[in-house]
C-alpha positions as CSV (number, residue, x, y, z in Angstrom):
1,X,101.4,122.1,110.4
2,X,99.8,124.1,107.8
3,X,97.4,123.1,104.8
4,X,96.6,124.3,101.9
5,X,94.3,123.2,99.4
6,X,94.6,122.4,95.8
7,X,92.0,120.8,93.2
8,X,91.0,118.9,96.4
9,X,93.9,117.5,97.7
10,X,95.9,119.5,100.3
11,X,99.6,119.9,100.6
12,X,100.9,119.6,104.0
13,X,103.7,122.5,105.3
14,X,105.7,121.1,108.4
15,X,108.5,123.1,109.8
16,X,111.5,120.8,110.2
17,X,114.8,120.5,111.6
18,X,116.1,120.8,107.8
19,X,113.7,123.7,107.1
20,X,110.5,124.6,105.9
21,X,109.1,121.1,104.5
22,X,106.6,120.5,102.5
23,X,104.5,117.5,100.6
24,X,102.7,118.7,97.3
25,X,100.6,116.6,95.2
26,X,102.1,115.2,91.7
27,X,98.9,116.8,89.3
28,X,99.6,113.8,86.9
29,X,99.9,110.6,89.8
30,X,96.2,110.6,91.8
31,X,98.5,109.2,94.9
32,X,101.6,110.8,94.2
33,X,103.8,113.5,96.4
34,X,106.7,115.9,96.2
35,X,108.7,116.5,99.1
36,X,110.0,119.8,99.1
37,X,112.7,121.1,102.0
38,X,112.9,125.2,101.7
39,X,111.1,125.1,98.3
40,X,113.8,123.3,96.8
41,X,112.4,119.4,95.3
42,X,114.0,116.8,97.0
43,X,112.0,113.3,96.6
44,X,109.1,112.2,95.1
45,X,106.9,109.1,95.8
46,X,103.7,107.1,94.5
47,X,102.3,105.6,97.2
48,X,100.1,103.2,94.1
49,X,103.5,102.4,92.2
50,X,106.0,102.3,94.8
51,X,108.8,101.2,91.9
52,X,107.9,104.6,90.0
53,X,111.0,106.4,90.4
54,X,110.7,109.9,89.1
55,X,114.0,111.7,89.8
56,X,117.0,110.7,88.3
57,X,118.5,110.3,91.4
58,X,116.0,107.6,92.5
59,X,116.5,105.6,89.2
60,X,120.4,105.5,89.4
61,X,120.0,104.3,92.9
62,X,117.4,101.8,92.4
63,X,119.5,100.6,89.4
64,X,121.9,100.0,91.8
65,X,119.4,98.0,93.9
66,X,118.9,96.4,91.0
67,X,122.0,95.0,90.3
68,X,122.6,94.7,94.3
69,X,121.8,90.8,93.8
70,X,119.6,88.6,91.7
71,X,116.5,90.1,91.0
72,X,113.9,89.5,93.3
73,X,116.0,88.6,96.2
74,X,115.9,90.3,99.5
75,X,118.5,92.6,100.4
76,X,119.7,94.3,103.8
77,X,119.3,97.9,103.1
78,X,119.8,101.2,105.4
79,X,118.8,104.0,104.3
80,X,120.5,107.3,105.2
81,X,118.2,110.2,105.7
82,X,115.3,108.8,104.4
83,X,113.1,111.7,102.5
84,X,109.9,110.5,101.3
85,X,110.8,107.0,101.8
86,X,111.0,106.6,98.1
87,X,113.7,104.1,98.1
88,X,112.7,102.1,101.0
89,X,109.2,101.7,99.6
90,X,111.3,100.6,96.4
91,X,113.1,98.3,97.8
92,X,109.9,96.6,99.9
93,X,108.6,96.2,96.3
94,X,110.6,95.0,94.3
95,X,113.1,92.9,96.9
96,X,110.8,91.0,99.5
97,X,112.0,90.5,102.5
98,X,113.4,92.0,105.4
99,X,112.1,95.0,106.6
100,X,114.3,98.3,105.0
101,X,115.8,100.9,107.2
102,X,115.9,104.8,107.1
103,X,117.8,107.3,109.5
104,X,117.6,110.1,110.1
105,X,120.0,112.4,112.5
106,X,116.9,114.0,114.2
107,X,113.6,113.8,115.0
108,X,111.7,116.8,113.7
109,X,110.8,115.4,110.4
110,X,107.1,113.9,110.5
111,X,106.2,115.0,107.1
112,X,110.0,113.6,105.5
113,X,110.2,110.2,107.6
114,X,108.3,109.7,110.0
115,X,104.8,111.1,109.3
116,X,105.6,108.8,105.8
117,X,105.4,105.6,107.6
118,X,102.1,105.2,107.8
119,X,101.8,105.1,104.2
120,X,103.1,101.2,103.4
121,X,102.4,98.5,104.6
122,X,103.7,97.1,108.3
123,X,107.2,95.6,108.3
124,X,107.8,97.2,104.8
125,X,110.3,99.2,106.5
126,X,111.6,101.2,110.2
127,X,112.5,104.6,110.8
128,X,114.9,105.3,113.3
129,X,116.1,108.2,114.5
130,X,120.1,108.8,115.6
131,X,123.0,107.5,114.1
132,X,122.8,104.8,111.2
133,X,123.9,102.5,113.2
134,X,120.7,102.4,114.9
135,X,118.9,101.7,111.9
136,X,121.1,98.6,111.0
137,X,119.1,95.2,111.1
138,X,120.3,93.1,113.6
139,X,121.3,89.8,112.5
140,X,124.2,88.3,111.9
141,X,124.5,88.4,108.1
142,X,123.7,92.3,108.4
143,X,126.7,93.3,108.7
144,X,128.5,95.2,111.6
145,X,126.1,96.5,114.6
């Protein structure tokens, strides 16, 4: 894992089965973080406003979330690959409730999933790693298992 400083805080280079990975701070969020795969932007997350959703991508599926169910409610979610965790840590906000889950189809990618979980709280969400179906909750109103 390489580091590399920049107005004092570092951005963290992982190589990963995807690639070259790497987390670079936002300059305008103080807790903020890009997650870059081969140079190439793929997620972005605020670990202080976990409902900041900067890509477009992010807002059109957290839209969906939103309209997913009343507001407020929790919701069963899986998420597939998983990146910064952006939408798991959106969901954990803004729906309450049983614990998210991300997969992802291996398990060389500290920096994208796994290295992220320790930056929410516990049972805010589970990474798995394999096929979805591992990373479906188990109960009965889940859905298949």
């Amino acid at each position: 894992m390489a580091r590399s400083g920049r107005g004092g805080v570092e951005a963290v280079t992982e190589t990963v089965d995807g690639g070259l990975a790497e987390l670079r701070p936002d300059r305008d969020r103080p807790r903020g973080w890009t997650l870059l795969i081969d140079g190439a932007p793929q997620s972005h997350v605020d670990l202080d406003d976990p409902a900041h959703l900067d890509f477009s991508y992010q807002r059109r599926l957290g839209h969906i979330v939103d309209l997913a169910g009343p507001p407020g409610k929790p919701l069963h979610v899986v998420h597939l690959g998983g990146g910064a965790l952006t939408l798991a840590r959106y969901v954990a906000a803004t729906r309450p409730g049983p614990p998210s889950r991300s997969s992802r189809s291996t398990g060389r990618s500290s920096t994208s999933c796994a290295g992220s979980c320790r930056w929410t709280a516990a049972g805010a969400y589970g990474c798995a790693v394999g096929t979805p179906a591992r990373a479906w909750p188990r109960s009965p109103t889940a859905g298949p298992t």
